[in-house]
SERO-800014 format. One record per residue (C-alpha): residue in one letter; x, z, y. Coordinates in steps of 0.001 Angstrom, whole numbers, padded with zeros to 6 digits, always signed. Each point is the difference from the previous one (the first is absolute). Layout:
! SERO-800014
AXZY ...
***
This chain:
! SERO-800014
X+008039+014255-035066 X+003279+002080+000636 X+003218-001710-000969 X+001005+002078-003542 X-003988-001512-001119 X+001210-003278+000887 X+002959+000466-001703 X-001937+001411-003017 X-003011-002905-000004 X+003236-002616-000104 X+001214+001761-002696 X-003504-000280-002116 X+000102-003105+000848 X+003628-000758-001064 X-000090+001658-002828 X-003369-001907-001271 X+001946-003618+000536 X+003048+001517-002092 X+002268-000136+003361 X+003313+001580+000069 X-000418+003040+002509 X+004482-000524-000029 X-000526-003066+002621 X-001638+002105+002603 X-003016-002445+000686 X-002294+002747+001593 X+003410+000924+002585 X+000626-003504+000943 X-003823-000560+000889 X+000449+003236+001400 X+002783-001043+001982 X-002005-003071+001412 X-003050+001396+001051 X+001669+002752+002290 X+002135-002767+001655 X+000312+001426+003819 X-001423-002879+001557 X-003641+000318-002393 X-002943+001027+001512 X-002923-001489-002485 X+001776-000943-003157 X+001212+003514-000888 X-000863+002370-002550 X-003003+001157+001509 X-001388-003374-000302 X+001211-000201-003995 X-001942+003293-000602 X-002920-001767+002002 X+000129-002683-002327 X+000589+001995-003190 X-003171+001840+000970 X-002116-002717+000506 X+001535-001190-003457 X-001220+003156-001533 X-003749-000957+001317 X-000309-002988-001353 X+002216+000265-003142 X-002724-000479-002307 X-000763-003334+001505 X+003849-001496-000727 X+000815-001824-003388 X+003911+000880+000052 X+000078+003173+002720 X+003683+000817-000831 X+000879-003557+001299 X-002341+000542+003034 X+001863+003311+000487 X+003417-001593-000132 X-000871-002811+002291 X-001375+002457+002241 X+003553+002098+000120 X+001766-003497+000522 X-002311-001235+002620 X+001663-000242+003315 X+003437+001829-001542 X+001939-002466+001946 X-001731+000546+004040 X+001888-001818+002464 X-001807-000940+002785 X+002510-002905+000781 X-000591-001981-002568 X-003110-002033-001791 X+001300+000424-003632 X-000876+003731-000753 X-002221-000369-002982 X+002589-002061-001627 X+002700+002238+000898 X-002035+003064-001638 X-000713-002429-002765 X+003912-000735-000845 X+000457+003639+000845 X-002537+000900-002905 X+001305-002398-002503 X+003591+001082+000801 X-000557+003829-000200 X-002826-000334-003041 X+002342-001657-001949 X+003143+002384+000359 X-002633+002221-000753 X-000407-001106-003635 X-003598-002170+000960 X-000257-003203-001781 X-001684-001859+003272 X-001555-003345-001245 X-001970-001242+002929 X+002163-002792+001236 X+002330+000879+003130 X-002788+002469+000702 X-000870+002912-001499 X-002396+001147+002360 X-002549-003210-000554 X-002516+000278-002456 X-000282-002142-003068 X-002678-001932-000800 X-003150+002181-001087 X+001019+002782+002511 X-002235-001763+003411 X-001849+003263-000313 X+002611+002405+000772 X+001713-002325+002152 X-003344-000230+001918 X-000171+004040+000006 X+003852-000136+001147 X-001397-001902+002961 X-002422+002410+000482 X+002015+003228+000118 X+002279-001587+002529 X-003258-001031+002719 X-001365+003482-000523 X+003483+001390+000935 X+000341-001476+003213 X+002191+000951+002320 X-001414+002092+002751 X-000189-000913+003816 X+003101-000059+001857 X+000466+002883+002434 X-000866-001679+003638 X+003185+001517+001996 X+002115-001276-002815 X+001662-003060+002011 X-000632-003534-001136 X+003371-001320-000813 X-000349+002708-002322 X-003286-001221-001846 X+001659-003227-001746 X+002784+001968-000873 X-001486+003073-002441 X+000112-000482-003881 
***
């Protein structure tokens, strides 16, 4: 999926959860999925995961939040710290909510509320299919614990 359809499937999806395309949200994900020091967590791997998504849409009971947790997933990549999911998670709630999103899920709005095991279950799923792929073997080991 080339960049401008990435840019145009956030928009969809934006524009379905009544977010105001003035905060930017689809540049600042943007923005953190081509950090420099990325090699998984990119955009490829969002498309990945939005395709996937697209397979198994029919199985989800809220796929616009599935979608949105997929964007937010891993937003925040640092490979020096253990906190990344709640980083991207404060990063969601903070940026959502500029955005005009009335987040309820408490401190987190990418955890599903009660009723929703299914898609979280089918979150879980999406993310073992896209796994990363083998490191290269001349890449040199002190580099392995450090890639995002």
């Amino acid at each position: 999926m080339a960049a401008g359809d990435l840019q145009a499937r956030w928009n969809d999806l934006a524009d379905r959860l009544g977010l105001d395309r003035e905060h930017r949200v689809y540049e600042t994900l943007a923005a953190c999925h081509s950090e420099p020091r990325r090699h998984y967590h990119t955009l490829t791997h969002v498309a990945e995961c939005l395709r996937l998504l697209d397979e198994l849409r029919g199985n989800a009971r809220d796929p616009d939040a599935l979608e949105l947790a997929l964007w937010f997933h891993d937003a925040v990549c640092d490979p020096h710290v253990a906190d990344n999911e709640e980083r991207s998670a404060e990063l969601a709630l903070q940026t959502l909510r500029a955005a005009g999103a009335e987040v309820v899920a408490a401190g987190d709005p990418l955890r599903f509320g009660h009723g929703r095991a299914g898609d979280l279950a089918l979150l879980e799923r999406l993310g073992l299919r896209v796994a990363p792929a083998p490191l290269p073997r001349d890449l040199p080991a002190a580099r392995h614990t450090a890639l995002a």
